[in-house]
gemmi code that builds the backbone of each chain (N, CA, C; Angstrom):
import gemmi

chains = {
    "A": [
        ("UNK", (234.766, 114.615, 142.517), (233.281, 114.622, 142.513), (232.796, 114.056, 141.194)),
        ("UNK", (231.872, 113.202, 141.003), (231.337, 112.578, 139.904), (231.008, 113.421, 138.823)),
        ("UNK", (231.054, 113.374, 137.902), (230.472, 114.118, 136.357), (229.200, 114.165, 136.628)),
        ("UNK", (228.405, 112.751, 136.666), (227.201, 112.870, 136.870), (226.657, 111.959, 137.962)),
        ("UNK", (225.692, 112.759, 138.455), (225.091, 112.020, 139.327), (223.176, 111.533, 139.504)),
        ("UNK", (222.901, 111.000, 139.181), (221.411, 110.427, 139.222), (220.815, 109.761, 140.295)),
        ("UNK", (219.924, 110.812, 141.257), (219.624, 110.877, 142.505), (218.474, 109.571, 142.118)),
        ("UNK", (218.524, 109.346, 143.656), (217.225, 108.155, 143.861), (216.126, 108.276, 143.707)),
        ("UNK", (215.561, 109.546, 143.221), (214.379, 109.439, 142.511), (213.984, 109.853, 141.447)),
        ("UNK", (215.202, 109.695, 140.252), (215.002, 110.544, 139.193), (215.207, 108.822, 137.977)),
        ("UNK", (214.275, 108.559, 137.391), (214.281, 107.805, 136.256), (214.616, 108.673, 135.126)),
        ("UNK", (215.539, 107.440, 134.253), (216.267, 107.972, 132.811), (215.500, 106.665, 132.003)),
        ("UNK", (214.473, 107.342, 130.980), (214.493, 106.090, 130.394), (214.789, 106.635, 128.690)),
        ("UNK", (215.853, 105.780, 128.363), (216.645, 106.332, 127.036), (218.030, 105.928, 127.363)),
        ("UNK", (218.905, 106.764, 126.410), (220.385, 106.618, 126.406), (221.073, 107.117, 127.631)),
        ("UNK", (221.767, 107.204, 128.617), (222.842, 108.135, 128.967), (224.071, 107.438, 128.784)),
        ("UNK", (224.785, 108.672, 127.965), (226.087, 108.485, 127.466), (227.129, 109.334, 128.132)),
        ("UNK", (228.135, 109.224, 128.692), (228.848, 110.336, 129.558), (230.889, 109.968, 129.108)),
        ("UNK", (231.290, 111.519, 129.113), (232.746, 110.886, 128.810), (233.475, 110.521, 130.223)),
        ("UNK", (232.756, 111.212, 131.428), (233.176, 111.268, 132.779), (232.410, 109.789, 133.721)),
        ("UNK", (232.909, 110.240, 135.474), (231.805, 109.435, 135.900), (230.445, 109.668, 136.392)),
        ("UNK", (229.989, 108.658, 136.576), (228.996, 107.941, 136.189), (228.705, 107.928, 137.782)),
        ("UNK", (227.521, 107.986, 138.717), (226.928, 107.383, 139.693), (225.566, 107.236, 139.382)),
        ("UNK", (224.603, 106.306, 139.725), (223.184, 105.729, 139.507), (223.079, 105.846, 141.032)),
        ("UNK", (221.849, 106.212, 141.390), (221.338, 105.965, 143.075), (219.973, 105.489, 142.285)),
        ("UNK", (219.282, 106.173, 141.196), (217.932, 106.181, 141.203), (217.696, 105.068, 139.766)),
        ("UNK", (216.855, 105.267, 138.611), (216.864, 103.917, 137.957), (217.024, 104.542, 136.634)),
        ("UNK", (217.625, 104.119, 135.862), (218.073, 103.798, 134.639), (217.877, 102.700, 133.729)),
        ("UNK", (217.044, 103.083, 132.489), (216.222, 101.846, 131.702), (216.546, 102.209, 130.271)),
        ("UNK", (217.580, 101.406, 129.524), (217.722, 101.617, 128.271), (218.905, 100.934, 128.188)),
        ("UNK", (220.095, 102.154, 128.148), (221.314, 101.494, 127.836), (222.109, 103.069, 128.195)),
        ("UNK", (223.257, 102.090, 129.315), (224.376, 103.431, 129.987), (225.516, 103.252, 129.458)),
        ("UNK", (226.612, 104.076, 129.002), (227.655, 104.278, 128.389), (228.742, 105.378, 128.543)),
        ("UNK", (229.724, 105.091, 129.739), (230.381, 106.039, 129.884), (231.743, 105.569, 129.612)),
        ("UNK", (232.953, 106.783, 129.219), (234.138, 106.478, 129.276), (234.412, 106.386, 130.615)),
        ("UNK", (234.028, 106.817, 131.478), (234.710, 106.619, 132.857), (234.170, 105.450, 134.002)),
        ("UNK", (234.348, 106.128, 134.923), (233.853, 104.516, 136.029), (232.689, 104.775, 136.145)),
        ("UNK", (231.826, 104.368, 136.411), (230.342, 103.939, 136.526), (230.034, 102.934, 137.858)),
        ("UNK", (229.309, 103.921, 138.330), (228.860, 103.332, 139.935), (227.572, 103.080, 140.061)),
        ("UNK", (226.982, 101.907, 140.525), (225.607, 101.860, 141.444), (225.793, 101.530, 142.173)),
        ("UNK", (224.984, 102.423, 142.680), (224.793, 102.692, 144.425), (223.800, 101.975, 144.594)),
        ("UNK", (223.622, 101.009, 145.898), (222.516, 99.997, 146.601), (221.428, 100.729, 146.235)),
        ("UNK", (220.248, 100.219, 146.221), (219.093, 100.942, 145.564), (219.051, 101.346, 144.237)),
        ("UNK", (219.592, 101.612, 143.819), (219.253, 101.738, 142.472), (219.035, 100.611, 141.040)),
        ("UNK", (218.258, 100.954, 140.508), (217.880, 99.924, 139.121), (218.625, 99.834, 138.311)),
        ("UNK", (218.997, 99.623, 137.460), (219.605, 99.455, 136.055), (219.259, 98.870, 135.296)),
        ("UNK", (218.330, 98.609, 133.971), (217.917, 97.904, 133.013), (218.084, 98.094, 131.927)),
        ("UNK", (219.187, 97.945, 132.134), (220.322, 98.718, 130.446), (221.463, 97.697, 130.530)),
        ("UNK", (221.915, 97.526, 128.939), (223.377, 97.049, 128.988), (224.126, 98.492, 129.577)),
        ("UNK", (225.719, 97.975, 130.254), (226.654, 99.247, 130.886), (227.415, 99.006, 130.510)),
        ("UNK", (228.048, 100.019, 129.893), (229.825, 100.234, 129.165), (230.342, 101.285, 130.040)),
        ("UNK", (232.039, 100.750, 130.778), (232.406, 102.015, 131.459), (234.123, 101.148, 131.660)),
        ("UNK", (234.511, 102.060, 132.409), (235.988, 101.813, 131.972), (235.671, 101.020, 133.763)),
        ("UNK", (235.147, 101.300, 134.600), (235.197, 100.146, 136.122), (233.604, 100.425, 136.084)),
        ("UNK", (233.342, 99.346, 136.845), (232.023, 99.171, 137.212), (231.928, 98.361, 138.696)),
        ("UNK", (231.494, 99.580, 139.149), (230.998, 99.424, 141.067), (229.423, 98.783, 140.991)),
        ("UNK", (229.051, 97.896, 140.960), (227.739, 97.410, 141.143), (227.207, 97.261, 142.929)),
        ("UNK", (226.408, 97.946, 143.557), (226.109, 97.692, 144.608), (224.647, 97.579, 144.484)),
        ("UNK", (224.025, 97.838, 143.611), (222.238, 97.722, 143.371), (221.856, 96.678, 142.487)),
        ("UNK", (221.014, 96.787, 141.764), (220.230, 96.095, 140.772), (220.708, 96.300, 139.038)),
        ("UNK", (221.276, 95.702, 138.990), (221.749, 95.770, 137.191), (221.117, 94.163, 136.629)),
        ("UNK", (220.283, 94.541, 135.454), (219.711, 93.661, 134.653), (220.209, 94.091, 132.996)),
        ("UNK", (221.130, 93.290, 132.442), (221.641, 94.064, 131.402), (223.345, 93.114, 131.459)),
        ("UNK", (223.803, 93.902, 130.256), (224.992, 92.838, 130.009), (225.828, 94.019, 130.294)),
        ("UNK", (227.784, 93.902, 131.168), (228.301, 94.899, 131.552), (229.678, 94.582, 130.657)),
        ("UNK", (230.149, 95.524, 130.189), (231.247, 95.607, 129.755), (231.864, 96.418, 130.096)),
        ("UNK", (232.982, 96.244, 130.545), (233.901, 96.896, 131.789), (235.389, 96.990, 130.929)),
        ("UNK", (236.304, 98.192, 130.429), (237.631, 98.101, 129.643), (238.420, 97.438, 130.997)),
        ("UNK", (238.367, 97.674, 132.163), (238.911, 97.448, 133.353), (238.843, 96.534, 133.699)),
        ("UNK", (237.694, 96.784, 135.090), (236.650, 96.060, 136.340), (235.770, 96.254, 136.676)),
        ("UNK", (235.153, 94.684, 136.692), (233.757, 94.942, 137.759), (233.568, 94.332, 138.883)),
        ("UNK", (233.447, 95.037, 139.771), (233.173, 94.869, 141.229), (231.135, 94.842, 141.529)),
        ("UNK", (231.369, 93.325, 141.911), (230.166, 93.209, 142.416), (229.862, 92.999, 143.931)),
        ("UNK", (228.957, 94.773, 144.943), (229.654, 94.806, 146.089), (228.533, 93.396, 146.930)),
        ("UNK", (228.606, 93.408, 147.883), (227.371, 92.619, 149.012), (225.907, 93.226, 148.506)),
        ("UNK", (225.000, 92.663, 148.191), (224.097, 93.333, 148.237), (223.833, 93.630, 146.658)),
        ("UNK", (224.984, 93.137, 145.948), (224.626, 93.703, 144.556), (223.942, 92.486, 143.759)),
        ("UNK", (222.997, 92.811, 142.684), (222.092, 91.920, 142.033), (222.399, 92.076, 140.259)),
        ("UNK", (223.121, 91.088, 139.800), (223.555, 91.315, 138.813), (222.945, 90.206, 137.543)),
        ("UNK", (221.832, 90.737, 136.694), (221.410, 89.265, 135.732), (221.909, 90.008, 134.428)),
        ("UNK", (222.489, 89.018, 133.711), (223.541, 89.863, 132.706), (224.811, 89.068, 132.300)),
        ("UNK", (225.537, 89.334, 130.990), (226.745, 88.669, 131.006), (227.858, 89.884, 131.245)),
        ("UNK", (228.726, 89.303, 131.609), (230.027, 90.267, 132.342), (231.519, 89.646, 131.053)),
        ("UNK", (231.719, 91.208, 131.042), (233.129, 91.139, 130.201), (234.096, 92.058, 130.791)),
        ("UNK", (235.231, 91.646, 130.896), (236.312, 92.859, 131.939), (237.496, 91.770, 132.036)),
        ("UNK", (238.185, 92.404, 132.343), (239.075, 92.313, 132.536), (239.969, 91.341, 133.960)),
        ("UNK", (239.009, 92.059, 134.972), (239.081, 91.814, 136.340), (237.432, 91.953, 137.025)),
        ("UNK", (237.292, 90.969, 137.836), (236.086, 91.203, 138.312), (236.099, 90.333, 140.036)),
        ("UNK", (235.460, 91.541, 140.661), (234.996, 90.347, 142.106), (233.684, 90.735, 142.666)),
        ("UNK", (233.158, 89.657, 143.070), (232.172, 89.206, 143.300), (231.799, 88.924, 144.841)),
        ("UNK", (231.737, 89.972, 145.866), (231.372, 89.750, 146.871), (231.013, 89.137, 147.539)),
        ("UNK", (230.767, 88.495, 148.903), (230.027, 87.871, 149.755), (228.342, 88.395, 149.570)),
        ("UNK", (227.443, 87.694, 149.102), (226.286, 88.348, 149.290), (225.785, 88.660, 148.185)),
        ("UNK", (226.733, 89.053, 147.110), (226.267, 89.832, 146.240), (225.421, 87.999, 145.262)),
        ("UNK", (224.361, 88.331, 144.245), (223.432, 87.724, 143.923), (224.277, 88.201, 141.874)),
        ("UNK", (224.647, 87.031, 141.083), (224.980, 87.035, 140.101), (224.123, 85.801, 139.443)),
        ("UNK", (223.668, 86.407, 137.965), (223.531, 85.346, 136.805), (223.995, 85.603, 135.564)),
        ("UNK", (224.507, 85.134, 134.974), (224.972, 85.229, 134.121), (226.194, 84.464, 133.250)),
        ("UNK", (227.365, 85.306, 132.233), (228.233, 84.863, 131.628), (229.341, 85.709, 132.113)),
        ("UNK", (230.636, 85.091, 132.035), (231.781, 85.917, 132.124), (232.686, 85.580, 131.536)),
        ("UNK", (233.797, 86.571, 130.824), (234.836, 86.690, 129.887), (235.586, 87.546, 130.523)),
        ("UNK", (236.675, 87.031, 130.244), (237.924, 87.935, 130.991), (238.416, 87.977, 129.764)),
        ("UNK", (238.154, 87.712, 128.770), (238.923, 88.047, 127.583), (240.025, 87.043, 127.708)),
        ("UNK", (240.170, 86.058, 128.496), (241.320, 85.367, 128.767), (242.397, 84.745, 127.014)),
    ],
    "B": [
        ("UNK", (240.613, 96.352, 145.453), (239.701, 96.261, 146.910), (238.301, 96.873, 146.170)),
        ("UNK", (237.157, 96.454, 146.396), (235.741, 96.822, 146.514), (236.147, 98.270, 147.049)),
        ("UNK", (235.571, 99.238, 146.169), (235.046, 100.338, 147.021), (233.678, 101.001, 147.619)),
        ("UNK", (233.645, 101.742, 148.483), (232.525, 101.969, 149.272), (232.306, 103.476, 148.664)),
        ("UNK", (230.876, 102.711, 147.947), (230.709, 104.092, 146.672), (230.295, 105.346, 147.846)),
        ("UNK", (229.426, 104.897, 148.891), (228.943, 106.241, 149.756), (229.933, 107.020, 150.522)),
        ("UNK", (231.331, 106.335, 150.596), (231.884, 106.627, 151.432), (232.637, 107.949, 150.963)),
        ("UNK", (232.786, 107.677, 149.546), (233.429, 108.742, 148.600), (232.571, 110.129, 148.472)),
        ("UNK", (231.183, 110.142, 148.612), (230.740, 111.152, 148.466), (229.921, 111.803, 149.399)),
        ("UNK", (229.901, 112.769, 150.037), (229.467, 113.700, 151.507), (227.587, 113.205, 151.344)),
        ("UNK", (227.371, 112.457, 152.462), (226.025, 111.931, 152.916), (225.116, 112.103, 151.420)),
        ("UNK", (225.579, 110.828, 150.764), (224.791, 110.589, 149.606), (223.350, 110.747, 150.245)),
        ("UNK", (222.589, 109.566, 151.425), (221.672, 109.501, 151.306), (220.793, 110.678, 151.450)),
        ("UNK", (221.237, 112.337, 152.290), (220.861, 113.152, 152.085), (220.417, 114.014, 151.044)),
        ("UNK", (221.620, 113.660, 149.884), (221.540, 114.623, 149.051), (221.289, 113.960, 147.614)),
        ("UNK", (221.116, 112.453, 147.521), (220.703, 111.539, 146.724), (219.061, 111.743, 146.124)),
        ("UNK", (218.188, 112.764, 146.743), (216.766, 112.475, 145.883), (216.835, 113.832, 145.384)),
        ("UNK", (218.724, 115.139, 146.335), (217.807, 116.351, 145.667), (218.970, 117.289, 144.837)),
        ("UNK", (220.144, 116.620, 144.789), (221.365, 116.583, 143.971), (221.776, 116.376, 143.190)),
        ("UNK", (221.054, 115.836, 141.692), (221.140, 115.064, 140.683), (222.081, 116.342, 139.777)),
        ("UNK", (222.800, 115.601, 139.290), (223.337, 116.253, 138.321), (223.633, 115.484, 136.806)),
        ("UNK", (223.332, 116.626, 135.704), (223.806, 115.584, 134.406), (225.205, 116.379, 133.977)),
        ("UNK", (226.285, 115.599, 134.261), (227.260, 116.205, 134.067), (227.565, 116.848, 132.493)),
        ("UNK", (228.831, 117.816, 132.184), (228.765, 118.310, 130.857), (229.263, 117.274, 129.875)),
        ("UNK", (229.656, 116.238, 130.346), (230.324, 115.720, 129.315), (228.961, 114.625, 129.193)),
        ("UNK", (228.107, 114.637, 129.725), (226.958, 113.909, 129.541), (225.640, 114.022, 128.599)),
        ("UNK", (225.281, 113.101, 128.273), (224.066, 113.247, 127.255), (222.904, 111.921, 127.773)),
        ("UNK", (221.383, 112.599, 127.498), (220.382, 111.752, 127.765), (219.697, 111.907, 126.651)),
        ("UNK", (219.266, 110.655, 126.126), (218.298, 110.499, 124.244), (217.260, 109.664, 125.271)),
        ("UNK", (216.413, 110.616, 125.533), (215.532, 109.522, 126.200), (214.711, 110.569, 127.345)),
        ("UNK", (213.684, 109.831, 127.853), (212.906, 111.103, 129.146), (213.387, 110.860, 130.373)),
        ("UNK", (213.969, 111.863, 130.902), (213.881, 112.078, 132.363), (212.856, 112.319, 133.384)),
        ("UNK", (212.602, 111.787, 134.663), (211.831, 112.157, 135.314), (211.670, 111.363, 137.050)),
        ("UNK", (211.115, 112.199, 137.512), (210.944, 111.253, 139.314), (210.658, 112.408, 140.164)),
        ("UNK", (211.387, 112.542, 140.981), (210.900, 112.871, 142.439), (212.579, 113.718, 142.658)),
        ("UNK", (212.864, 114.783, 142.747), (213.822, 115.653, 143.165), (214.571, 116.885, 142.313)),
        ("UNK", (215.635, 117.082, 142.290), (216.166, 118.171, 141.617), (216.843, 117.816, 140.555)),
        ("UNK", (216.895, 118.733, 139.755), (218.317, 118.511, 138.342), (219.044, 118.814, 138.082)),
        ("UNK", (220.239, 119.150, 137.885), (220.736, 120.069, 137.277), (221.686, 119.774, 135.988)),
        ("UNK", (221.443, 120.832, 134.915), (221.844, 119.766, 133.561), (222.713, 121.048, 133.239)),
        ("UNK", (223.908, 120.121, 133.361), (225.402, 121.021, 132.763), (225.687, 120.273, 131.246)),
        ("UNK", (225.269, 119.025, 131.027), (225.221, 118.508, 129.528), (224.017, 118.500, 128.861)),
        ("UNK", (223.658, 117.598, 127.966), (222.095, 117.752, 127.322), (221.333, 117.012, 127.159)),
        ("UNK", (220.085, 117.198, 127.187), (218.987, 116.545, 127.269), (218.324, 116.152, 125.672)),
        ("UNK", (217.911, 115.050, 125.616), (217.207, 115.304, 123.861), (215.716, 114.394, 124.823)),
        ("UNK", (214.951, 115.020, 124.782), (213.652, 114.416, 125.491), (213.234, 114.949, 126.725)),
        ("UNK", (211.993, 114.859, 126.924), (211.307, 115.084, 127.740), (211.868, 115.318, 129.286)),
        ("UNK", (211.458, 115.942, 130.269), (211.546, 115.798, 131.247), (210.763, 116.531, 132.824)),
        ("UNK", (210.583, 115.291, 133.533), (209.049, 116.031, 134.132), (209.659, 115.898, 136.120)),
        ("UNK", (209.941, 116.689, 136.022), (210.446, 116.174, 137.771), (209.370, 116.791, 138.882)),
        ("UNK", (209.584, 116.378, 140.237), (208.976, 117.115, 141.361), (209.211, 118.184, 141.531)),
        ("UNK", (210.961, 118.632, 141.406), (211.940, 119.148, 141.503), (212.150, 120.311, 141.046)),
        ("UNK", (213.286, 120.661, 141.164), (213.551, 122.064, 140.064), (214.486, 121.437, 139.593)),
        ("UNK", (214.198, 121.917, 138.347), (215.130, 121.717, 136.996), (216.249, 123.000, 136.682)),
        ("UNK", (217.459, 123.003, 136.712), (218.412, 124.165, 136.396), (219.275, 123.952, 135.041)),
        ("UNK", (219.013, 124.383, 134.397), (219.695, 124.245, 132.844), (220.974, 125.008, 133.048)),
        ("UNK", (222.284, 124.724, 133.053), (223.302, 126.074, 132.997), (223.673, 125.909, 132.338)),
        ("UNK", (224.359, 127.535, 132.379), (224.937, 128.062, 131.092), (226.080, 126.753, 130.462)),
        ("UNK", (226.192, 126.847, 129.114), (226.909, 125.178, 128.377), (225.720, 124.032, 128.414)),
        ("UNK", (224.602, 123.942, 129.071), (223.773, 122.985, 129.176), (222.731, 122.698, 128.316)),
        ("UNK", (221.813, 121.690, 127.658), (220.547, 122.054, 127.148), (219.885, 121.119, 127.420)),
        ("UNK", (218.430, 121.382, 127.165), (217.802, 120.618, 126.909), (216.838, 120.889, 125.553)),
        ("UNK", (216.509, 119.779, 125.105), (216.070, 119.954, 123.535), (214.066, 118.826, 123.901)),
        ("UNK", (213.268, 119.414, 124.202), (212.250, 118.795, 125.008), (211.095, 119.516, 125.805)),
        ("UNK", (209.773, 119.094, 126.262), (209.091, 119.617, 127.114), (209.380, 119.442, 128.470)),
        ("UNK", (209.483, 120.886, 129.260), (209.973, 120.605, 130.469), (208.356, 120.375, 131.416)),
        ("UNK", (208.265, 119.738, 132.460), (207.335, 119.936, 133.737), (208.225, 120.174, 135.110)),
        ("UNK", (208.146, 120.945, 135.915), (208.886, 120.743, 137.114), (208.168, 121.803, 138.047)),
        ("UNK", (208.631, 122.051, 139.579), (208.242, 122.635, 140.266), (208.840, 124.177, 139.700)),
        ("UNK", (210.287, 124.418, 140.081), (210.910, 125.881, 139.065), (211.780, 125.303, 138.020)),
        ("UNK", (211.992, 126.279, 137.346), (212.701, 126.031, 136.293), (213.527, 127.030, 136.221)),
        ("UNK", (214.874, 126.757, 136.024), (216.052, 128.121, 136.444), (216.629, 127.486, 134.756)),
        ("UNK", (216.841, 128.599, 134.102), (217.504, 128.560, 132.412), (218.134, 129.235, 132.313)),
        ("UNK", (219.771, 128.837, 132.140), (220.829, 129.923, 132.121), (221.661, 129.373, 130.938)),
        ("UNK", (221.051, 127.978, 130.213), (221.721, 127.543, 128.953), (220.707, 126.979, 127.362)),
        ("UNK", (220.501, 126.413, 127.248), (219.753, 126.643, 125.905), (218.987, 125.493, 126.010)),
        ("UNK", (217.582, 126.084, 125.965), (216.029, 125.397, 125.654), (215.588, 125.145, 124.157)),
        ("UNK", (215.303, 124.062, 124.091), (214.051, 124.291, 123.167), (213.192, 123.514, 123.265)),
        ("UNK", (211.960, 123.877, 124.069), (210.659, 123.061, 124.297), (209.585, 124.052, 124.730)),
        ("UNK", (208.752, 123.436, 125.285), (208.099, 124.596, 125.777), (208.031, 123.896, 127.614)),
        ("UNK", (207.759, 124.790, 128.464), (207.944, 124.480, 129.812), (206.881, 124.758, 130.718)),
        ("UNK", (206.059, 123.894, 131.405), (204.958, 124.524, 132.683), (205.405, 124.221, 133.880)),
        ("UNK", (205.672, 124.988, 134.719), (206.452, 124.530, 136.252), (205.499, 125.458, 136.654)),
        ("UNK", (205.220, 124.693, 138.243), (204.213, 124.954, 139.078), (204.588, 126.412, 140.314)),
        ("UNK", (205.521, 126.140, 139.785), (206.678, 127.404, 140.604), (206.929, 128.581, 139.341)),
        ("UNK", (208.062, 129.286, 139.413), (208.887, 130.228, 138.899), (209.745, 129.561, 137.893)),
        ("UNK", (209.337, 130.226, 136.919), (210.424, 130.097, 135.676), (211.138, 131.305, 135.703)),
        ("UNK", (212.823, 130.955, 135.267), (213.338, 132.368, 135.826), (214.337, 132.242, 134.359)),
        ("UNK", (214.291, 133.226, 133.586), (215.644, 132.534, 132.183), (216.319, 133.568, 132.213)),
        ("UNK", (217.788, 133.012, 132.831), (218.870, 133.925, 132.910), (219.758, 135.045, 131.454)),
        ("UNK", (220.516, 135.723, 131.647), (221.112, 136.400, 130.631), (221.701, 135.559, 129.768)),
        ("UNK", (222.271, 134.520, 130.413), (223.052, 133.876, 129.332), (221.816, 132.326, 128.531)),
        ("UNK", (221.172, 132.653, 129.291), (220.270, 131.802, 128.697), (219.781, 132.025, 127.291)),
        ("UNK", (219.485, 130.504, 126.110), (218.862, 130.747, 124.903), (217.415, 129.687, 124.918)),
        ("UNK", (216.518, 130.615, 124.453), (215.119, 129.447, 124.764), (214.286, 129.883, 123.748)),
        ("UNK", (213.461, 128.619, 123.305), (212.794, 128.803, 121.996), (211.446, 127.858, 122.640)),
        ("UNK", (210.537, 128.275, 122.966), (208.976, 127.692, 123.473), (208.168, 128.573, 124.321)),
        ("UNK", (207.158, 128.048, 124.889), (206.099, 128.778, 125.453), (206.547, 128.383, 126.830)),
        ("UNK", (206.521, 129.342, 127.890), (206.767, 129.630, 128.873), (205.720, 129.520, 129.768)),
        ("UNK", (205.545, 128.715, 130.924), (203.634, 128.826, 131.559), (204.861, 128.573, 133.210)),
        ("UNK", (204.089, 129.569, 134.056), (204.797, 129.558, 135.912), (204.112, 130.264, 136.163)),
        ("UNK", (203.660, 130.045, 137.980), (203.263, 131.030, 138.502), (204.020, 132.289, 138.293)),
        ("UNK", (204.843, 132.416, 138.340), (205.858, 133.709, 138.004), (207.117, 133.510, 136.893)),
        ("UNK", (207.146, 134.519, 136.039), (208.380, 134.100, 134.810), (208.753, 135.612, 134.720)),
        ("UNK", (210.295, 134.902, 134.573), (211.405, 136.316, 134.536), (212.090, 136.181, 133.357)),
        ("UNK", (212.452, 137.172, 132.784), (213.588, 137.497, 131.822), (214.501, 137.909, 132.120)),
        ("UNK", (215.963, 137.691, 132.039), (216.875, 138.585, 132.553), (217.375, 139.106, 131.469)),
        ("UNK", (217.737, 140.511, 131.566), (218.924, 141.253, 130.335), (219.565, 140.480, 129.481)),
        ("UNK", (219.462, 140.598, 128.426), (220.197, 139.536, 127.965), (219.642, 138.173, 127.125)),
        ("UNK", (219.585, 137.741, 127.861), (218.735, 136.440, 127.709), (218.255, 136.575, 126.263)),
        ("UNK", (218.167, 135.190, 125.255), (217.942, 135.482, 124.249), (216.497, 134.332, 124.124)),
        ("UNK", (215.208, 135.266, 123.632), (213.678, 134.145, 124.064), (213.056, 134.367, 122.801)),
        ("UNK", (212.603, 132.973, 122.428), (211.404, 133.387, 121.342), (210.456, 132.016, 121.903)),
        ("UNK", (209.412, 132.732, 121.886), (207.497, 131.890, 122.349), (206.957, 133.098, 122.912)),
        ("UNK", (206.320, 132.522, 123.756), (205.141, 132.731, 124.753), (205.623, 132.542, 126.301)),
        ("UNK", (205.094, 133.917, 126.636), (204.871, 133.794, 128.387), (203.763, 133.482, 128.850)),
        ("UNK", (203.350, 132.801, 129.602), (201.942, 132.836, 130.650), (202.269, 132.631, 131.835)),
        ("UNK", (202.124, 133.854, 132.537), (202.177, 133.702, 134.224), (200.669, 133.507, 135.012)),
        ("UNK", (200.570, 132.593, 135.222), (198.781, 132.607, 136.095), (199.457, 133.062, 137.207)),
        ("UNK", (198.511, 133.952, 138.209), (198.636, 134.120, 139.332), (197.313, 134.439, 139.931)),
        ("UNK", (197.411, 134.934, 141.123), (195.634, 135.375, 141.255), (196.324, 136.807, 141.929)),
        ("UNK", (195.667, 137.976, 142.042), (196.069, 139.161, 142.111), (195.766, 138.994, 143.799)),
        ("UNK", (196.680, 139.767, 144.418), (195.938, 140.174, 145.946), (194.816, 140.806, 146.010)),
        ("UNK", (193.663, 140.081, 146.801), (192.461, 140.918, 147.177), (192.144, 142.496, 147.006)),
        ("UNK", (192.718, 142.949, 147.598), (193.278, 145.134, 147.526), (193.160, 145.041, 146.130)),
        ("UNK", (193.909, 144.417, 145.523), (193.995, 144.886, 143.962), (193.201, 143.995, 143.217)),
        ("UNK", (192.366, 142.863, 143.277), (191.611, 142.672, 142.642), (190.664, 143.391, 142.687)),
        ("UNK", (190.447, 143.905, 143.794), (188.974, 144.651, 143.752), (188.861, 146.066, 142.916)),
        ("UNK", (190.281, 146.601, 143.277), (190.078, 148.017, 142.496), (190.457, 147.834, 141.468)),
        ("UNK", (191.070, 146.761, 140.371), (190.850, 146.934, 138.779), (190.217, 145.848, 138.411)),
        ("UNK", (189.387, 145.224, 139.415), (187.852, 144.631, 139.275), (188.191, 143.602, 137.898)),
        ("UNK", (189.348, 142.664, 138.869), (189.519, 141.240, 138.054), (188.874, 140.135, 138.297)),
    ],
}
model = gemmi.Model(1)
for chain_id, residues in chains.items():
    chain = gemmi.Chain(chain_id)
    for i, (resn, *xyz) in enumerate(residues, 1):
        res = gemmi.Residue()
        res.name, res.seqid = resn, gemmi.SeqId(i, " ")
        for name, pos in zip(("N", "CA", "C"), xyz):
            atom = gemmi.Atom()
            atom.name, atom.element = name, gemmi.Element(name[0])
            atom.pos, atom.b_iso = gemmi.Position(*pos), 0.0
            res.add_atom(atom)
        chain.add_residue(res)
    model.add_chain(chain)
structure = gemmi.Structure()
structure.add_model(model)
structure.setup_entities()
C-alpha cells in the first residue's frame, strides 16, 4: 500500500518530500521529492519538478523528472519537462516535450 | 512493462477524493487543500483547508491553521482550527491554538493549550427555560 496517497481533490501547493511511495490522483504545484516510486494517476496535475527512484506518469506533469531508475510514460500521459533516468518508455498516446538523458 | 497504477490499488476511483493519506515518512512545506479527507501520519508545515475531515495521528503533525468539516487530533498541532463539524483531540494528542466546532472534545490525557469555542444553538426545551 502506498506511503502516501493524494486523492483527486486535494491540492498541495509547496514541497512534498516523502522517503516512501508516492501516488498523485489530485494536483501538486511546487516541487515533489520522494526516495521511492512516485506515481500519477490519469487525472492528476503536477507542476513541480519530480525526484523519485521510478516514475509512473499517467496524468499531467509540467516540470523536469528525475528518475534514479525509470520513467514510464503511460497512454494518456502528458509530460512538458526534461527527463533524466536511466530507463524510460514512452507509450502509445502518451503526449511528451521535452529533453532526455539516460546518463548514457 | 508499464504498470497499471489503478490496478494495484482496491477501486482508486472510489476512494481517490476520500482516502488521502500523508504518509509518515512524508512531509508538506506548503498549503494543503480541496475537496475530501486527510489523514496525516507525517507533517504538515502550512496551512490546510479541506471539505473533508482532517485526522492528525498519533506520530503525525501539523504545524498551521486548520479549516475542515471534523477534525480528529491524536498527534501534535500547532495552529489554531475552525471545522464546521466536531473537533475531537484524542489522549495522545498535543495541541497548542484556539479550538472553534460545533462540538469539541478533550480526551484524558490529551495535552491542550488555547481556547475552546463550541457554537451550537441549545434545543428549544432548554433554550427557553435558561432563557438563551
Amino acid at each position: 500500500m502506498a506511503g502516501t496517497i493524494i486523492g483527486q481533490g486535494i491540492t498541495i501547493e509547496g514541497e512534498l518530500t516523502s522517503d516512501e511511495e508516492v501516488v498523485i490522483a489530485g494536483t501538486v504545484r511546487g516541487k515533489l521529492s520522494a526516495d521511492g516510486p512516485v506515481t500519477v494517476d490519469a487525472g492528476a496535475v503536477v507542476e513541480a519538478d519530480i525526484g523519485a527512484s521510478t516514475l509512473s506518469i499517467g496524468g499531467s506533469v509540467t516540470g523536469n523528472v528525475n528518475a534514479s531508475e525509470r520513467v514510464d510514460l503511460l497512454g494518456g500521459a502528458r509530460l512538458v519537462g526534461d527527463v533524466k533516468a536511466a530507463r524510460l518508455t514512452i507509450a502509445d498516446g502518451a503526449s511528451f516535450k521535452g529533453n532526455v538523458d539516460m546518463d548514457v | 512493462m508499464a504498470r497499471g497504477p489503478a490496478a494495484e490499488r482496491s477501486h482508486p476511483s472510489e476512494t481517490s477524493e476520500s482516502a488521502s493519506v500523508l504518509g509518515r515518512g512524508a512531509r508538506v512545506r506548503g498549503r494543503v487543500g480541496g475537496e475530501g479527507d486527510l489523514r496525516v501520519e507525517g507533517s504538515i508545515e502550512g496551512d490546510v483547508a479541506l471539505s473533508g475531515e482532517l485526522s492528525i495521528e498519533e506520530g503525525g503533525s501539523v504545524a498551521g491553521n486548520v479549516g475542515a468539516s471534523t477534525v480528529l487530533i491524536g498527534g501534535a498541532l500547532t495552529g489554531d482550527v475552525a471545522a464546521t463539524g466536531a473537533v475531537v483531540i484524542r489522549a495522545s494528542a498535543k495541541v497548542a491554538g484556539n479550538m472553534s466546532g460545533a462540538e469539541v472534545s478533550l480526551e484524558e490525557g490529551a495535552s491542550f493549550s488555547g481556547r475552546i469555542e463550541a457554537e451550537f444553538d441549545l434545543p428549544a426545551e432548554l433554550a427557553g427555560r435558561q432563557g438563551r
